[in-house]
N, C-alpha and C positions, 0 to 999 in steps of 0.2 A: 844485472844485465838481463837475466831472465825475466825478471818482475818486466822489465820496460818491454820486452819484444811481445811480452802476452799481453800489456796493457795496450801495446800499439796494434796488435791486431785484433785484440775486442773490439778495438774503437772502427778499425775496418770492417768489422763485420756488422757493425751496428749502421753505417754507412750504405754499406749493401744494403743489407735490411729494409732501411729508409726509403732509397731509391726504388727497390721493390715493391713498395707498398704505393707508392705514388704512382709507379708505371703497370699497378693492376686495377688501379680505379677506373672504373665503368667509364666511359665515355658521355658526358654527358649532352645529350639530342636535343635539339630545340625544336618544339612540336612547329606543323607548318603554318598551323592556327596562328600561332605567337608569331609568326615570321610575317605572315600576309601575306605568302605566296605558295599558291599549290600548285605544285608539275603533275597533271595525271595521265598515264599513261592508256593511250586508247588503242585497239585492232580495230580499224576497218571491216568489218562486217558485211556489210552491204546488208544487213536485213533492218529486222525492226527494232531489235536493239542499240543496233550503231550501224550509222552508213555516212559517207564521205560525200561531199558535194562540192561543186561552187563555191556556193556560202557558205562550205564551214563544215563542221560535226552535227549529225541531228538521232536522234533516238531514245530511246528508256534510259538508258544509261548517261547519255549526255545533260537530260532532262535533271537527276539523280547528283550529279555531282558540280554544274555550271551554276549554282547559285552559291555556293560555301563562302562561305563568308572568306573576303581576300583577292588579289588575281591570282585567276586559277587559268593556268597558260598548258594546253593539250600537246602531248608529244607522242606521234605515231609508232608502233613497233608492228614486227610483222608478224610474229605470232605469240601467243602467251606466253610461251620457255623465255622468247628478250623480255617482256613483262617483266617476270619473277627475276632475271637475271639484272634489271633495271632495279627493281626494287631492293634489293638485297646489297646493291652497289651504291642503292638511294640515289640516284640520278634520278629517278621519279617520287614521289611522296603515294602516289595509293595509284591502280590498274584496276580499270573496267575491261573485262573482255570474256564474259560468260563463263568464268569461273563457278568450275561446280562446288558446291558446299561441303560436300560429303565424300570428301576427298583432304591426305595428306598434306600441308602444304613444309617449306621450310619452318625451323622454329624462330626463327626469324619475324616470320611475318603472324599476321592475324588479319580473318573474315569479319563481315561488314553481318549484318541481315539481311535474308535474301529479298532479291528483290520483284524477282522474276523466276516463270519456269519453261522450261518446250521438252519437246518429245525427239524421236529421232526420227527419219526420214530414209525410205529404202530407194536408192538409184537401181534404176531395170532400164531394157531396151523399150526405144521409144515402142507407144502402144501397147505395152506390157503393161496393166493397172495390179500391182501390188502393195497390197499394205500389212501383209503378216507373213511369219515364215513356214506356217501350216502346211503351205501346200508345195514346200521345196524340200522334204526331206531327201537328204543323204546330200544334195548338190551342194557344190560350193560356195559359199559368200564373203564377200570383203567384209572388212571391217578396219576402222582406223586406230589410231591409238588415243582418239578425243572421244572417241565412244567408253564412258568411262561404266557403264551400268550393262553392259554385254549380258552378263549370266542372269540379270533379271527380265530379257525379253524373252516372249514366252515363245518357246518352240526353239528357242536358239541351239539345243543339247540336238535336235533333231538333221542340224546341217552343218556342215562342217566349214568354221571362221577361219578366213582365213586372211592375216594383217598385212594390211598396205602402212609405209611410212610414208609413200608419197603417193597424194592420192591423183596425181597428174594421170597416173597409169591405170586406173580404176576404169574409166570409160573404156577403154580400147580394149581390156581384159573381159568386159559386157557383149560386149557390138561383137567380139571373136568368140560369145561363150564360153570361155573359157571359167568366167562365172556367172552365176547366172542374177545376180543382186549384189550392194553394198550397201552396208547399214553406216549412215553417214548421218555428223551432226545439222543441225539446219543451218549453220552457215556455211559448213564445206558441200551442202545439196545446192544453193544458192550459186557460187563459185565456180563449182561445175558446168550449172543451165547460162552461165554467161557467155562460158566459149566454147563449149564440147556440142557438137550435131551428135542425133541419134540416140539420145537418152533422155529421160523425163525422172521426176522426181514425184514423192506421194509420203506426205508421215505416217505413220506406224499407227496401225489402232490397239495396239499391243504396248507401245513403248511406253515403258518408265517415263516419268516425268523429272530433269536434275530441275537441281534450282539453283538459282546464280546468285553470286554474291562480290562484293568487292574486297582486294587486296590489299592492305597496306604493312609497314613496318612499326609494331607493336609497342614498340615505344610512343608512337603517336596516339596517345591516351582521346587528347582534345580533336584530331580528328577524326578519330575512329564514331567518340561520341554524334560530333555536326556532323558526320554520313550517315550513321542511326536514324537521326531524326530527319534527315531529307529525303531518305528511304520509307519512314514511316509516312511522312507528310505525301509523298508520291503513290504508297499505296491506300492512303487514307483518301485522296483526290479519283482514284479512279475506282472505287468501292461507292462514291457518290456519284458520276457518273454512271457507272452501272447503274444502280437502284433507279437513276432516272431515265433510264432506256427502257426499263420494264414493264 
């Protein structure tokens, strides 16, 4: 009787085991290459990387990914965080939206090569021309949470940052002095001169330069590679055009 109770629950355990081993096998991903269908997720912009129109999507980035071999079918988020939260959910296959390179992302995902670079951009009261922080020691300055290179602008140890999460409140916190600048990236400098009276914008002759890159989920071996080369082939197009402006 004993024999049989310990041979019947080896065999249940071998059972288990089994089951286990099949319900810890990877998931296996089907690149979007192989599928013929790419969902990319875009921000709205309004600059020269991406902006919204009429007709469509136009910009560096649109430029960068609307040729991939496939339909490649654009879906809007409102800021990078739904991006990465897209992506990681995989409702989208790769996000353009001026992701900086040099930066953490989840282990999840993986960077493209960069594509592009900009500077940052200090919001002042209209007629104020500023482009450095030289000459605002001790006062107060905004700064967002997309400014991701803060302690390499130069002078920045000289005035006291201070972080907006929403940068709706940035302008009225200007116009009241209460601060006297906001170091802002160049799309949120753009966003503001849309609707806010009484403030002007100016880039930095001081700012770091990020460089941008695109997101996607790293299993995507094949289209991490066809982004590479559409990014090479885009800066390899306007390295010849330059030369012939010269």
């Amino acid at each position: 009787m004993k024999i049989k109770i310990f041979s019947g629950l080896l065999v249940i355990m071998l059972l288990l085991s089994s089951c286990s081993f099949f319900s810890e096998e990877k998931e296996v991903t089907e690149d979007p290459i192989d599928k013929g269908q790419i969902n990319v997720g875009v921000v709205d912009g309004g600059d020269r990387f991406l902006t919204k129109s009429d007709g469509g999507y136009s910009g560096i980035e649109i430029d960068i990914v609307k040729e991939l071999p496939g339909d490649v079918k654009f879906i809007e988020a409102k800021s990078q965080k739904d991006l990465i939260e897209m992506l990681t959910s995989k409702k989208i296959d790769i996000a353009v939206g001026r992701f900086v390179q040099d930066i953490e992302y989840s282990k999840e995902l993986v960077t493209s090569r960069n594509y592009g670079k900009g500077g940052y951009f200090l919001l002042t009261k209209e007629g104020i021309y500023l482009d450095n922080l030289g000459s605002m020691e001790g006062e107060n300055v905004a700064i967002t949470e997309n400014v991701k290179m803060a302690g390499e602008i130069a002078d920045s140890e000289k005035v006291t940052l201070k972080s907006f999460e929403n940068i709706q409140m940035i302008p009225e916190e200007i116009r009241e002095g209460r601060i006297r600048a906001a170091i802002l990236t160049e799309r949120e400098a753009i966003s503001l001169l849309k609707t806010e009276e009484g403030v002007q914008a100016q880039e930095m002759s001081s700012s770091p330069r990020e460089a941008y890159v695109c997101l996607m989920h790293r299993d995507y071996v094949k289209l991490l590679e066809k982004v590479n080369e559409r990014i090479e082939g885009y800066l390899d197009k306007q390295a010849e055009t330059k030369k012939e402006n010269q």
